[in-house]
NUNULUM-954622 format. One line per field, with one value per residue: x, z, y of N, C-alpha, C in turn; residue in three letters; residue number from 0. Coordinates in Angstrom, 3 decimals. Atoms other than C-alpha are relative to their C-alpha. Layout:
BEGIN
n.X <- X|...
n.Z <- Z|...
n.Y <- Y|...
ca.X <- X|...
ca.Z <- Z|...
ca.Y <- Y|...
c.X <- X|...
c.Z <- Z|...
c.Y <- Y|...
residu <- Ala|...
num <- NUM|...
This chain:
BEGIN
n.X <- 0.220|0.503|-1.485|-0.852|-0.012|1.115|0.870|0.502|1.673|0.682|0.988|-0.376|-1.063|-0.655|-0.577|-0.987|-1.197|-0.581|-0.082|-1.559|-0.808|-0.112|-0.854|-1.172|-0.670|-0.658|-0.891|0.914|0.069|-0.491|0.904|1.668|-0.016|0.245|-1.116|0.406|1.028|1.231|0.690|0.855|1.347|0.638|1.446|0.622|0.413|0.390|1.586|0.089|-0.857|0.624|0.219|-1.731|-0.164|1.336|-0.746|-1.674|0.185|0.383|-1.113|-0.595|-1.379|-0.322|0.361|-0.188|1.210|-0.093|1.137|0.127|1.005|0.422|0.713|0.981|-0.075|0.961|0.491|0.169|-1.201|-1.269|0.893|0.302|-1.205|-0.505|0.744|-0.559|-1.995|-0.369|-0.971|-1.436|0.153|-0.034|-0.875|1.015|-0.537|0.626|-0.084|-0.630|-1.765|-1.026|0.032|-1.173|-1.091|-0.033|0.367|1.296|1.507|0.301|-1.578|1.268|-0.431|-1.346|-1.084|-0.262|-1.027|-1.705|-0.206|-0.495|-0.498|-0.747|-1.395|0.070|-0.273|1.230|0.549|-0.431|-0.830|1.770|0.445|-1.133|0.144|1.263|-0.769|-0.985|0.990|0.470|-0.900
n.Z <- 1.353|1.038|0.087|1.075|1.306|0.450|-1.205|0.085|-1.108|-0.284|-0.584|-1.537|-0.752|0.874|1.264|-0.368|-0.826|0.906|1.108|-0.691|-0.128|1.465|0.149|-0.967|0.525|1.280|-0.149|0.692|-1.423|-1.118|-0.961|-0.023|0.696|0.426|0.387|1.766|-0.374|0.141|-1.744|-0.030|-0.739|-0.634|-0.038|-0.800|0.377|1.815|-0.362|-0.301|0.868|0.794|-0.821|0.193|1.492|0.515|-0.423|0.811|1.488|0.040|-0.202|1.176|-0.845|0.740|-1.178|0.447|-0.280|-0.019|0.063|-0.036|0.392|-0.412|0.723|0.686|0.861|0.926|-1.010|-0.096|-0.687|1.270|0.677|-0.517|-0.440|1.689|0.823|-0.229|0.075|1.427|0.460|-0.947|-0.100|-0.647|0.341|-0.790|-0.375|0.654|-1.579|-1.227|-0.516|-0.344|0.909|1.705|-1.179|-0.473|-1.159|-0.152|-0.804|0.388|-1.103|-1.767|-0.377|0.848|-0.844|0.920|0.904|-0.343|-0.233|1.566|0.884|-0.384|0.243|1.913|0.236|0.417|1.083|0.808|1.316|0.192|-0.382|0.698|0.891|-0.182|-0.390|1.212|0.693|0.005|-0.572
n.Y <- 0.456|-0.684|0.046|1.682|0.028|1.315|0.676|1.213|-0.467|1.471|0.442|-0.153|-0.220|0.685|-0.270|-1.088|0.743|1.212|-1.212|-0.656|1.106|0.696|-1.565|0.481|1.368|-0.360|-1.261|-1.022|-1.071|0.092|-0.180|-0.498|-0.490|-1.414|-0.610|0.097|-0.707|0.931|0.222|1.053|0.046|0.755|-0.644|0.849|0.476|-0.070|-0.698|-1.185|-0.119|-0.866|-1.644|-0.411|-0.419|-0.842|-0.994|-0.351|-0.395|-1.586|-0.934|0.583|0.734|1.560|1.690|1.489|1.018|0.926|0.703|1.176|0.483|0.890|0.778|-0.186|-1.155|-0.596|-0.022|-1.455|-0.644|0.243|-0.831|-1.747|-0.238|-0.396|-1.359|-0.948|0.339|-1.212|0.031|0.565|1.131|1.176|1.122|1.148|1.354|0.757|0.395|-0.375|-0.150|1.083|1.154|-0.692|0.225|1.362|0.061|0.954|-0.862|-0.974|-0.658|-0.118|-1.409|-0.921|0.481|1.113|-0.227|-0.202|1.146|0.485|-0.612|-0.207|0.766|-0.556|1.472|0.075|-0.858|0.841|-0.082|-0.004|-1.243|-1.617|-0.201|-0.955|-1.276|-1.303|-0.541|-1.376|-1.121
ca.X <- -4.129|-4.953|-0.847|0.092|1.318|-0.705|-3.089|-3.336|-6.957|-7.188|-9.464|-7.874|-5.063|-3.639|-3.159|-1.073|1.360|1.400|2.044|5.073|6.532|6.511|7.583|10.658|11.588|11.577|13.605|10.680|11.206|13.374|10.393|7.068|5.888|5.361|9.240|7.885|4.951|2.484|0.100|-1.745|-5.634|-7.249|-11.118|-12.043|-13.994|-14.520|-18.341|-16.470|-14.211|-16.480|-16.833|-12.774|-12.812|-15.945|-13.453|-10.289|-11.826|-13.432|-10.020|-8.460|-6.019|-4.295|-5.358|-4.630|-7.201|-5.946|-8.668|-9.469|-11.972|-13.037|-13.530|-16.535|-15.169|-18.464|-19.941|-21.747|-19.059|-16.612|-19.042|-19.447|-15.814|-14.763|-17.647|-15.755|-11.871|-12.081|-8.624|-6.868|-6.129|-7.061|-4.707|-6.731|-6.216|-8.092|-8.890|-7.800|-4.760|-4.081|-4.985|-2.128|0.399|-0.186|-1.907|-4.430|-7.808|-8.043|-5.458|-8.470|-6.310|-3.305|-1.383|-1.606|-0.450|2.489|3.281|3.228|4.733|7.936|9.584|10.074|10.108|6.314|5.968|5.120|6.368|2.173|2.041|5.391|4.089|0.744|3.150|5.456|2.354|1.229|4.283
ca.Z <- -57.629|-59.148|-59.050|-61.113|-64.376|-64.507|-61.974|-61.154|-60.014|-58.361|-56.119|-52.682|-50.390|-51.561|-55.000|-54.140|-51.851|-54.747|-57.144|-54.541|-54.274|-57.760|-58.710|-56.507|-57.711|-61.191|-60.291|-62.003|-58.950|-56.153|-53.495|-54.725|-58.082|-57.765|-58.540|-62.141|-61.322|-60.848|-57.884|-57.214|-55.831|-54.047|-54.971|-52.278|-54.221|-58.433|-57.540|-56.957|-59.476|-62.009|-59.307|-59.734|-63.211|-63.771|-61.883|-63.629|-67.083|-66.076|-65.152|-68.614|-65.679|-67.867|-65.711|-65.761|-64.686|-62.717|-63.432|-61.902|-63.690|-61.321|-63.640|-65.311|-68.166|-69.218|-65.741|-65.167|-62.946|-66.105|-68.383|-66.335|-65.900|-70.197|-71.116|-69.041|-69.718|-73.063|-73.922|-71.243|-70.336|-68.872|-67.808|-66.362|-64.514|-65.813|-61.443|-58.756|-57.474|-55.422|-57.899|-60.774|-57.402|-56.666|-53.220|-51.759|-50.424|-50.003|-48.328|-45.546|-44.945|-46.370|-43.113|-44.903|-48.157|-46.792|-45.205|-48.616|-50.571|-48.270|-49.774|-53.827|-54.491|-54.344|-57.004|-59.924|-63.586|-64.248|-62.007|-63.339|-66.235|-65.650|-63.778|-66.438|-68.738|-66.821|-66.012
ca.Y <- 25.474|28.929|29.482|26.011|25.989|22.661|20.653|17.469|16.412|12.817|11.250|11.206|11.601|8.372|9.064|11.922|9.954|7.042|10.353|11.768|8.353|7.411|11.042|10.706|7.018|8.200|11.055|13.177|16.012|16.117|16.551|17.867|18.294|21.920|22.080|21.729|24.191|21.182|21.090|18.010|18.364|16.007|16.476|13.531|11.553|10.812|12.388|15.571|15.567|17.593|20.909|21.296|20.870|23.277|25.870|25.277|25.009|28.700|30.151|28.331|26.351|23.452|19.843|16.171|13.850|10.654|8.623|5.490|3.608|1.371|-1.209|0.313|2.910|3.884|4.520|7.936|9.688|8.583|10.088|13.503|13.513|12.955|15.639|17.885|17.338|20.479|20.394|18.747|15.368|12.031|9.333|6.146|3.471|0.271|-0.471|0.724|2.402|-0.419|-2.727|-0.900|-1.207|-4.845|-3.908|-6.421|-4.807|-0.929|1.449|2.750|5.817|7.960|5.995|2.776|4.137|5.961|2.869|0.945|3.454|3.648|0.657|1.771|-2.350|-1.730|0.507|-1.391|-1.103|-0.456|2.370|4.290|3.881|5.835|8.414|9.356|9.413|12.411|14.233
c.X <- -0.087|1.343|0.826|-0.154|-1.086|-0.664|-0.245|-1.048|-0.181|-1.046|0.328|1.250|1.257|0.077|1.203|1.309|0.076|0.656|1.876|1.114|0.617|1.060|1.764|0.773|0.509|0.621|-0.948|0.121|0.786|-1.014|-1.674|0.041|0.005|1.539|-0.026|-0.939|-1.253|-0.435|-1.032|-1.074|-0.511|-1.398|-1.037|-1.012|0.100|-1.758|0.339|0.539|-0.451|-0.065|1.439|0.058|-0.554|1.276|1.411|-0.448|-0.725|1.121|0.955|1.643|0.670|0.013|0.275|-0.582|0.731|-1.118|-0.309|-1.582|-1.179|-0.617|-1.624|0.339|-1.049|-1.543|-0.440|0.916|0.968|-0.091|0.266|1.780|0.823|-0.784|1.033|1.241|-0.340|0.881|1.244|-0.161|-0.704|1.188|-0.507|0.832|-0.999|-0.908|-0.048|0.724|0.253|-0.201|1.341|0.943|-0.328|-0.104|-1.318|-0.856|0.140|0.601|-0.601|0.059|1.396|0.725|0.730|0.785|1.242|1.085|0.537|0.680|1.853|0.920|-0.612|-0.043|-1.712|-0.968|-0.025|0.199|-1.686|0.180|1.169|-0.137|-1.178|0.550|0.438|-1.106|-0.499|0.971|0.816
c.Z <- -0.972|-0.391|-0.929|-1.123|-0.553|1.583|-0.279|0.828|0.139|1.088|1.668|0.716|-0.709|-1.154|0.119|0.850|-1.001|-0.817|0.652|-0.440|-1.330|-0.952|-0.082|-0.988|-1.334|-0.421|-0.828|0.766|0.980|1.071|-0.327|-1.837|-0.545|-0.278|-1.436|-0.583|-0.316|1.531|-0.136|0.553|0.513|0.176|1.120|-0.204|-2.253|-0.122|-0.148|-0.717|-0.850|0.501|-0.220|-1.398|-0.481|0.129|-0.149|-1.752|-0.184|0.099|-0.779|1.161|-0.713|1.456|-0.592|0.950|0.559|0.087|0.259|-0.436|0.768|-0.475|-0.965|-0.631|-0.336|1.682|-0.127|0.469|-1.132|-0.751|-0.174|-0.417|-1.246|-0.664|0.318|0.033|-1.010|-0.205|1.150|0.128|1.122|-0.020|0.896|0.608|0.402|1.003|0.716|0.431|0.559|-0.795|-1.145|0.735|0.570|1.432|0.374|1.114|-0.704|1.509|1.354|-0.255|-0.217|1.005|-0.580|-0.995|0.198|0.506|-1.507|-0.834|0.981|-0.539|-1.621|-0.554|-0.335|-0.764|-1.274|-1.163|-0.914|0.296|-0.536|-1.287|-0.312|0.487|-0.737|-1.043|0.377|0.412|-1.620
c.Y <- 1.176|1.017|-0.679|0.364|-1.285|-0.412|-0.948|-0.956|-1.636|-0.054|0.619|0.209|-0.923|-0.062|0.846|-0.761|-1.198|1.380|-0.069|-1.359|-0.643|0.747|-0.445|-1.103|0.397|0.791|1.212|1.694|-0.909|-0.930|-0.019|0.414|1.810|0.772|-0.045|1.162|-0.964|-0.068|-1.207|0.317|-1.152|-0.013|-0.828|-1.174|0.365|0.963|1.630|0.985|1.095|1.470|0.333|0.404|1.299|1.271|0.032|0.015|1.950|1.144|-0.490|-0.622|-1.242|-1.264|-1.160|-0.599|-1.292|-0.519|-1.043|-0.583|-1.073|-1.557|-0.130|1.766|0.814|0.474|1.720|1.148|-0.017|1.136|1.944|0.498|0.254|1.324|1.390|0.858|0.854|-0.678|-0.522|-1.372|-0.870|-0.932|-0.788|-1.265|-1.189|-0.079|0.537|0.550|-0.860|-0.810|0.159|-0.246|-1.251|-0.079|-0.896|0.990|1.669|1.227|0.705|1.598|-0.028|-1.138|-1.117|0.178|0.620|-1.080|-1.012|0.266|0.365|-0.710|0.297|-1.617|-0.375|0.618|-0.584|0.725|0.914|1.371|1.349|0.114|1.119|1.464|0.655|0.412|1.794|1.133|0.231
residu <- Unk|Unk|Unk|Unk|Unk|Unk|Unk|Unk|Unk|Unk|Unk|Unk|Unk|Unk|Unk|Unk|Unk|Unk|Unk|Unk|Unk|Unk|Unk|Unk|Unk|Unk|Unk|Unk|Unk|Unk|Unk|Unk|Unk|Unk|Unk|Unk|Unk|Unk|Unk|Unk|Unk|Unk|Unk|Unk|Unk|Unk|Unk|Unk|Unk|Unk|Unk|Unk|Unk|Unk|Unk|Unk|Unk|Unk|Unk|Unk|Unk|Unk|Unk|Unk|Unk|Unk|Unk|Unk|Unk|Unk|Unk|Unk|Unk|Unk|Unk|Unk|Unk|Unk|Unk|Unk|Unk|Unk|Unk|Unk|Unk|Unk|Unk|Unk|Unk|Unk|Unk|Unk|Unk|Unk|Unk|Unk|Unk|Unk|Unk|Unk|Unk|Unk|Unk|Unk|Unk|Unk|Unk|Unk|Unk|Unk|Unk|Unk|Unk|Unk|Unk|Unk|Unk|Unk|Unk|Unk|Unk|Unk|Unk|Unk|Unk|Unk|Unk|Unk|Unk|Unk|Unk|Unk|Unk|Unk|Unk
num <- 0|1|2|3|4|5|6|7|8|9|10|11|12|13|14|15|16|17|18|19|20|21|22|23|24|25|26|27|28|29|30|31|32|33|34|35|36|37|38|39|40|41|42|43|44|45|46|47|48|49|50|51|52|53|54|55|56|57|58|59|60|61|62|63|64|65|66|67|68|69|70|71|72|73|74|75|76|77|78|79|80|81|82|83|84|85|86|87|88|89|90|91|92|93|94|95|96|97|98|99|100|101|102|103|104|105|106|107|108|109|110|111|112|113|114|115|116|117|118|119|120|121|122|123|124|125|126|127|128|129|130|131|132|133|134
């Protein structure tokens, strides 16, 4: 990350494999965003989100925030997470990731979402929309 022209700081594994897949579809990158100089992070939780930031807003790293709201915008974790965005962005998603991708339940593990994300038929119109937002 301390390489990237930009950083992109989601939650978990699966974001990143909805990210690639979406990427891809929209012809945004070949392969990997870092053919743009974008590196995706994976902070493992929204809880953790703020320790990344702290250490890319200290080394002036430009970031983009996928943000899932979980259905409560105004939630503390939200909170921590807008105080700390300076000059870079957020781009939210109202739900869920599987909820914005018309997935029922909750993907467990990356296996699942690679799984899901193999056929492009399940990428919805929602989620490439949140994509190109941040690319």
């Amino acid at each position: 990350m301390f390489f990237a022209n930009k950083v992109i700081l989601v939650e978990g594994e699966e974001d990143i494999i909805a990210i690639l897949a979406t990427g891809r579809e929209l012809s945004l990158f070949r392969e990997f965003p870092e053919e743009l100089g974008v590196t995706i992070v994976s902070t493992g939780s929204k809880q953790e989100m703020p320790k990344f930031m702290k250490i890319l807003n200290s080394f002036r790293i430009p970031y983009i925030i996928l943000h899932e709201l979980d259905g409560n915008p105004n939630s503390d974790d939200s909170r921590r997470i807008r105080e700390l965005l300076n000059d870079n962005r957020e781009v939210t998603i109202p739900l869920r990731l599987e909820d914005s991708v018309g997935h029922q339940g909750h993907f467990q593990r990356a296996y699942y979402a690679k799984k899901y994300f193999e056929n492009p038929d399940n990428i919805t119109n929602e989620f490439k929309e949140i994509i190109t937002a941040m690319f």
